[in-house]
Legacy VTK file of the C-alpha trace (Angstrom):
# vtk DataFile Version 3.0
C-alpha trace
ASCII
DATASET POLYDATA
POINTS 415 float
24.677 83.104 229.158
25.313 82.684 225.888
28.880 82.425 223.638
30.890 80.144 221.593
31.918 76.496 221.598
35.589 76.321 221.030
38.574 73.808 220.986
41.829 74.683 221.196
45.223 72.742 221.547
47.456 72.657 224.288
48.416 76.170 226.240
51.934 77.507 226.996
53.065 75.071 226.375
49.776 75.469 228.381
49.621 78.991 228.774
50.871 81.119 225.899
49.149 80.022 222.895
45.731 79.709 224.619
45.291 76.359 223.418
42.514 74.578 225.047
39.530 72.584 223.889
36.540 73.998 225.552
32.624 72.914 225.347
30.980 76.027 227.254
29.147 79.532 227.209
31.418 81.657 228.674
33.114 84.143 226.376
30.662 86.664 224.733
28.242 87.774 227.457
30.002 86.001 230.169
33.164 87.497 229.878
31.364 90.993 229.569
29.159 90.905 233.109
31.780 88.640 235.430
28.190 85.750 235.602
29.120 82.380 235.832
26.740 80.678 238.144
28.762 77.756 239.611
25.473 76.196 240.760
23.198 76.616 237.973
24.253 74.173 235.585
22.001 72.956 232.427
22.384 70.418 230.089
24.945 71.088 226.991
22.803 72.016 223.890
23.672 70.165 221.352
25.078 70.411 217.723
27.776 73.081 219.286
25.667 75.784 220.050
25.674 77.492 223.365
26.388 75.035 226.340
26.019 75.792 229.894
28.899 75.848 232.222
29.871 72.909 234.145
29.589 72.592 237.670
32.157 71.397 239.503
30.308 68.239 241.083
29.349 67.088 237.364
33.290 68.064 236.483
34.144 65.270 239.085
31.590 62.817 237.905
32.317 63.422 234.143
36.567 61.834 234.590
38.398 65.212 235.450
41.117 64.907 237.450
40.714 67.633 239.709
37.875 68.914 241.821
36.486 71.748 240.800
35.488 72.670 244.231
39.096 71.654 245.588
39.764 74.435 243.170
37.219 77.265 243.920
38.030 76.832 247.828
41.564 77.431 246.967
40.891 80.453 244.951
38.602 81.742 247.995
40.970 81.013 250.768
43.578 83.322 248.507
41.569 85.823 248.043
40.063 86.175 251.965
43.889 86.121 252.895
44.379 89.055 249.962
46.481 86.776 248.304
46.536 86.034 244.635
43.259 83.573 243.585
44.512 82.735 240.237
47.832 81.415 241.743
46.204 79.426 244.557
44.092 77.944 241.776
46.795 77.062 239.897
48.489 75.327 242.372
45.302 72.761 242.719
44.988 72.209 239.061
49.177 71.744 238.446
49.588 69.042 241.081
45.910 67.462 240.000
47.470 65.485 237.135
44.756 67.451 234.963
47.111 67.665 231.582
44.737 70.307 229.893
43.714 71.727 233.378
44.655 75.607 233.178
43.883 78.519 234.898
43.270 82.109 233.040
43.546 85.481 234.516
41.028 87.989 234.069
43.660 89.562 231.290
44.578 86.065 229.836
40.924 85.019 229.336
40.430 88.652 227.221
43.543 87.546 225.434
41.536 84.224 224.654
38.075 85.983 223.589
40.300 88.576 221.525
41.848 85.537 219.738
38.756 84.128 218.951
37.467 87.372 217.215
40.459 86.905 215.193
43.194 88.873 216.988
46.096 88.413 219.005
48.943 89.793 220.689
52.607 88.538 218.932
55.108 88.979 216.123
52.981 88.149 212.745
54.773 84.635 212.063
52.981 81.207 211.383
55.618 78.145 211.860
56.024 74.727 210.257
58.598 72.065 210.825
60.396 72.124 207.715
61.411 69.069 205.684
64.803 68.575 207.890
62.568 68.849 211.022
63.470 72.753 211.803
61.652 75.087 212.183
60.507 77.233 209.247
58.716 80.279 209.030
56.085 79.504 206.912
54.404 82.863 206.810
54.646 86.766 207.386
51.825 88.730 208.125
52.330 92.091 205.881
52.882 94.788 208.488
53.554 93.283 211.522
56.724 93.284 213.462
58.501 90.452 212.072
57.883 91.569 208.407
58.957 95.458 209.361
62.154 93.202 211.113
62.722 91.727 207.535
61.980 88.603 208.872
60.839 86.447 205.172
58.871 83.159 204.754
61.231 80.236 204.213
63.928 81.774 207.551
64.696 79.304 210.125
63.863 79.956 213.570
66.827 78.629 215.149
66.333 80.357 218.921
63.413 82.539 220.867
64.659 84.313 223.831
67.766 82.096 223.550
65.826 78.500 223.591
67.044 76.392 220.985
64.360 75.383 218.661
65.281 72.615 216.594
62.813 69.149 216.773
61.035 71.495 219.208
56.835 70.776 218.647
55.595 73.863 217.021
52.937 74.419 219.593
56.172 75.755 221.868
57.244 78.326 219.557
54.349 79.683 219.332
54.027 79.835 223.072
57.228 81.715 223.103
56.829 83.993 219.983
52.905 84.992 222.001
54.319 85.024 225.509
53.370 84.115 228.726
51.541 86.654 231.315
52.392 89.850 231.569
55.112 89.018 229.001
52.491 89.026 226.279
51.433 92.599 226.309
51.713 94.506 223.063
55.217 96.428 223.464
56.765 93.507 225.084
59.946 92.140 223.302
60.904 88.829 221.846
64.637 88.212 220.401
64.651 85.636 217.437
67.675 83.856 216.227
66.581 83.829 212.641
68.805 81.864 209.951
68.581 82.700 205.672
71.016 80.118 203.811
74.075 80.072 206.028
74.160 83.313 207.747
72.444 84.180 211.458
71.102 87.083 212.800
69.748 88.262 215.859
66.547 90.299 215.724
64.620 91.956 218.535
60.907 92.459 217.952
58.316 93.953 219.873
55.036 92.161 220.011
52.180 94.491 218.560
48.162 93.401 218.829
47.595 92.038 215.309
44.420 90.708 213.453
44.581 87.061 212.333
43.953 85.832 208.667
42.480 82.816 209.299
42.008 81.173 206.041
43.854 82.444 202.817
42.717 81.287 199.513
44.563 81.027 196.008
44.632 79.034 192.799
47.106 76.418 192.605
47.682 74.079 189.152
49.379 74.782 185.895
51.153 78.104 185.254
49.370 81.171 183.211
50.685 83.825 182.198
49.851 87.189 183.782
48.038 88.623 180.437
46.137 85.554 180.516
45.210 85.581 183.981
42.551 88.315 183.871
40.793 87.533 180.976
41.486 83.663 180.831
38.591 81.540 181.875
39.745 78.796 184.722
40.171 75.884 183.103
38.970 72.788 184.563
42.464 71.101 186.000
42.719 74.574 188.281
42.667 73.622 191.889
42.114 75.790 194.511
44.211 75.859 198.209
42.011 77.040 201.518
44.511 77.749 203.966
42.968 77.707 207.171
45.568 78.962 210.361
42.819 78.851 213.285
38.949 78.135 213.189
38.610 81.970 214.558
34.972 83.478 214.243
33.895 83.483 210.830
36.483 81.312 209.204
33.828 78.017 208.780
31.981 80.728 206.598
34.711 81.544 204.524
36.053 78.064 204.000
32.350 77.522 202.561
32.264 80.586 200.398
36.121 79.687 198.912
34.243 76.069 198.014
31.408 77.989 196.484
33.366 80.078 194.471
35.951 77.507 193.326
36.007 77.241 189.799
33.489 74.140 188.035
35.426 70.890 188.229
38.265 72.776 190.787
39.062 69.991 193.174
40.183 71.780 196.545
43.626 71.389 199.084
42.519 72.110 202.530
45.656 73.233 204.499
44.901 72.020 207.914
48.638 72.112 209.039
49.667 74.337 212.016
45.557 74.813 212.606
45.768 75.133 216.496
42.382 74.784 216.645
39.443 77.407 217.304
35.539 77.500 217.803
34.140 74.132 217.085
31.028 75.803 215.598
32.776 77.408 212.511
34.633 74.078 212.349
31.436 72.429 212.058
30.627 74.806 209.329
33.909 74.260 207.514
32.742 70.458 207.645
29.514 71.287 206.180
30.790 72.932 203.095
31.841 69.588 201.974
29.189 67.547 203.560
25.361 66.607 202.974
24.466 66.425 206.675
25.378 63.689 209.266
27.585 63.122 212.316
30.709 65.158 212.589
31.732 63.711 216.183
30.246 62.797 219.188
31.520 64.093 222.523
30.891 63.085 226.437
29.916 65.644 229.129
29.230 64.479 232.717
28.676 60.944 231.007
26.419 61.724 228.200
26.988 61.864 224.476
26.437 64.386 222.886
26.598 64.967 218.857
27.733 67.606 216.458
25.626 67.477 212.690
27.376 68.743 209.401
24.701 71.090 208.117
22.818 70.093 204.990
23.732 71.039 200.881
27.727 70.993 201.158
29.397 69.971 198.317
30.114 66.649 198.069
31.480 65.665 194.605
34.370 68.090 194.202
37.340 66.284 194.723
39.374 67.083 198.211
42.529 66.345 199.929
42.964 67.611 203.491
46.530 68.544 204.349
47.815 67.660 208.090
50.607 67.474 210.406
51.582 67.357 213.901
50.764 71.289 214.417
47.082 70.152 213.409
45.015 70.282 216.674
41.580 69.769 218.494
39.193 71.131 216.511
41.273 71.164 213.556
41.532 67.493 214.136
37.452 66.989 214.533
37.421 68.210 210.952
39.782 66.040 209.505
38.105 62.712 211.807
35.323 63.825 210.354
36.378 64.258 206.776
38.419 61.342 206.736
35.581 58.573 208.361
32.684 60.070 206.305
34.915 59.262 203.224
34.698 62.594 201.739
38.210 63.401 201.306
42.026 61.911 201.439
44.416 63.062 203.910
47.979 63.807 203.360
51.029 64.334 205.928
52.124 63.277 209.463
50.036 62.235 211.918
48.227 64.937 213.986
48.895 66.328 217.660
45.963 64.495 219.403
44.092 66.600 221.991
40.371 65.603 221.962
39.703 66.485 225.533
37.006 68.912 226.681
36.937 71.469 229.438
34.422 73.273 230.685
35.360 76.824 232.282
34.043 78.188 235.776
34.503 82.034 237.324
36.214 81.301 240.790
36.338 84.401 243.116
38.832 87.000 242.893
37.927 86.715 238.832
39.699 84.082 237.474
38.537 81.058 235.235
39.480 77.847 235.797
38.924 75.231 232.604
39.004 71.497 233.899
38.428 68.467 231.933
35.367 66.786 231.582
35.375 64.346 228.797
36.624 63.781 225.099
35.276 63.946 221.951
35.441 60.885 219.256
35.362 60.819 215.343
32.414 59.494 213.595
33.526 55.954 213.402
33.589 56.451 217.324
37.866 56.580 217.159
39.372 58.634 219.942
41.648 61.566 219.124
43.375 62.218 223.067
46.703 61.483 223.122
46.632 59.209 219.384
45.391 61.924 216.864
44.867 61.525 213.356
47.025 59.304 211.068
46.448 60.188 207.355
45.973 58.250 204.352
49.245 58.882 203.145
51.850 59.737 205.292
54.290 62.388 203.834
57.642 63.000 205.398
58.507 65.529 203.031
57.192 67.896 200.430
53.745 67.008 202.104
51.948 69.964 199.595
53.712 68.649 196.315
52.110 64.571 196.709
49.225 66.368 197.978
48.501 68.156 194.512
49.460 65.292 192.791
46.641 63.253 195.047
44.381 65.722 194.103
45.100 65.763 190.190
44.596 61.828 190.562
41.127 62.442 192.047
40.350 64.583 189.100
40.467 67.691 191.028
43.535 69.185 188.690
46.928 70.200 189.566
LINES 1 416
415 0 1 2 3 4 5 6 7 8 9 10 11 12 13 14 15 16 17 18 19 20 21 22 23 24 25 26 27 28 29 30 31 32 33 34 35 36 37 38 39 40 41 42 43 44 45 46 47 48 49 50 51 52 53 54 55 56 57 58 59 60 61 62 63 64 65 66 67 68 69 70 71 72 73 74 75 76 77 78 79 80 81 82 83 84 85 86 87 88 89 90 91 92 93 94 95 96 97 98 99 100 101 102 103 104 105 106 107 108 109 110 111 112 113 114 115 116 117 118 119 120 121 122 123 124 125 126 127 128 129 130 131 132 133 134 135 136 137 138 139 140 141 142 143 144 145 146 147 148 149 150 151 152 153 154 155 156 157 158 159 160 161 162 163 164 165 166 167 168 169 170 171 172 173 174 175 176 177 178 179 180 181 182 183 184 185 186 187 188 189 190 191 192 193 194 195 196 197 198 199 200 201 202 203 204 205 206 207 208 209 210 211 212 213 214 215 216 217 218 219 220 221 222 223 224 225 226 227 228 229 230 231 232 233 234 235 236 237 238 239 240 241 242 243 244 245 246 247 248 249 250 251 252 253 254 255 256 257 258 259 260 261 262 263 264 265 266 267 268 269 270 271 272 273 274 275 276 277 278 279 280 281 282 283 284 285 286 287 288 289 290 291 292 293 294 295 296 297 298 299 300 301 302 303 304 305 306 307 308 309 310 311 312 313 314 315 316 317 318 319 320 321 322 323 324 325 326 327 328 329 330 331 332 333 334 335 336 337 338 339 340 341 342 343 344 345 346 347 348 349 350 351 352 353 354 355 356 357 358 359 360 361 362 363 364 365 366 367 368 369 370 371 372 373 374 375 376 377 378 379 380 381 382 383 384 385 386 387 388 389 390 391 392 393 394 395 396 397 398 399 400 401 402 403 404 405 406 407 408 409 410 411 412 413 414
């Protein structure tokens, strides 16, 4: 088997969002032919390629909370008794004390490998906690629901499905705008309490299958005019902003090719806020566009440490600031560790989530897959992300992109 490292935050809380950090080849030709030898298990590869599944005797050995054979009996006794195997699963792993245990349908885990190609069922809104500690829509995606609802960037989400959301974590709207189960198909509905200045409506959206855009890219500095901007050369104090939502396949290569094609002397604002996580690979490539080589983090399986390596020729002189907050998440937070030991860039905002645990996934019968943990991964300087995460350099309660330009102007890297 072969198929992607990835690292998600937490799911739906634990369910809808698909948020979980995983170390394992099970999505590409796994997921396609239903083979996930439970007693064949080889040593992770390092460097995040490929990685074996777990078995569930090295799942016990490795610190998870939950046998994995407790589980798969569970799952088989279900299924012999034509009950439900997923639920009977689930049942182990909730009472296990396993906090990033889950259990995934056969139509969940296609949600998951859909999301990691960059698609997902759900409205077309990325959310922020605003500056009064609401919560903000922070962007539209052209064409989807919420944008044909009239739904704008800068509305308040003040309810979903009636749940208040203010001071609610981020990672629990987005839950709720995805859905959980068979309330996430595409044609399902979601009803938004959505405030502009002092008046609030109600809006019902359906939920549509929608293609990400991971990472967005535009100039930020001082104003031109737009019969300048065409024919203008960029000027040295530009700066460019690489917004990265989700480290979704390919994004790691387009984070490189936006530092490539930055303008000479551009420093660069990497916008890891609300980054839920994604593929640990492209992360790893996202790290290597601004690194010469070397450790990116280390990470335990079954005991053993394993290492993931920067790849060599990133650029390491144009000034960076790395923008965070406490939507920033698991793999999106082994970028930043990484960034911020190595010394490469300044980091600006709230502290992060912290979720540095790894699962490893395993078919049980009846088709579901199970994801137990198995160890955690650590920054450079060896600091543990679980449960702490990431405090920046300069913590930002407010207008956390504003001091981060002017950071980046005072690193030469314009403004």
């Amino acid at each position: 088997m072969s198929g992607p490292v990835r690292c998600f935050g937490p799911r739906g809380v634990r369910r809808g969002a698909a948020l979980t950090l995983v170390f394992a080849s099970v999505l590409a030709t796994a997921a396609a032919t239903g083979s996930l030898p439970r007693d064949k298990a080889k040593s992770p590869v390092p460097v995040a390629r490929s990685v074996a599944p777990v078995t569930s005797s090295a799942a016990s050995t490795a610190g998870a909370t939950v046998d994995g054979d407790e589980v798969a009996s569970a799952a088989a006794r279900a299924v012999a008794d034509g009950k439900s195997g997923t639920e009977a699963a689930e049942r182990v792993v909730s009472r296990s004390g396993d906090r990033w245990g889950a259990v995934y349908d056969e139509r969940q885990y296609e949600e998951f490998r859909q999301a990691l190609d960059g698609s997902y069922t759900g409205v077309g809104i990325a959310a922020r906690r605003s500056a009064d500690g609401l919560l903000e829509v922070a962007r539209v995606q052209p064409g989807g629901p919420a944008d044909l609802a009239g739904v704008e960037a800068g509305d308040l989400l003040r309810t979903i499905d009636g749940r208040r959301m203010d001071r609610r974590p981020v990672a629990e709207a987005v839950a709720l705008l995805r859905g959980d189960r068979t309330e996430a198909a595409a044609g399902s509905t979601v009803v938004l309490g959505v405030q502009r200045g002092s008046v609030l409506r109600t809006k019902k959206l359906s939920r549509a299958r929608l293609s990400t855009e991971a990472v967005t890219v535009r100039r930020i500095g001082p104003a031109r005019s737009a019969s300048s901007e065409s024919s203008a050369p960029a000027t040295p104090s530009a700066a460019v902003l690489i917004d990265v939502d989700s480290f979704t396949r390919g994004s790691g290569t387009e984070v490189r090719d936006a530092v490539r094609g930055a303008p000479a002397g551009a420093g660069v604002l990497l916008d890891l806020r609300g980054n839920s996580g994604g593929l640990v690979t492209e992360a790893v490539t996202a790290a290597s566009a601004f690194l010469d080589g070397g450790l990116v983090a280390t990470y335990d399986v079954r005991g053993e440490q394993r290492a993931l390596h920067a790849e060599p020729g990133g650029d390491t002189d144009r000034p960076l600031v790395v923008l965070v907050d406490g939507g920033t998440m698991s793999a999106a937070e082994l970028l930043t560790g990484a960034l911020q030991d190595r010394g490469r860039a300044v980091t600006v905002g709230s502290r992060t989530f912290g979720k540095g645990s790894v699962q490893m996934p395993s078919r049980l019968p009846g088709g579901a897959v199970a994801e137990l943990t198995v160890g955690h991964y650590r920054t450079p300087a060896g600091r543990g992300v679980d449960g702490r995460g990431i405090t920046p350099d300069l913590v930002v309660g407010s207008r956390a992109e504003q001091r981060a330009e002017t950071v980046l102007s005072g690193l030469g890297g314009g403004s």
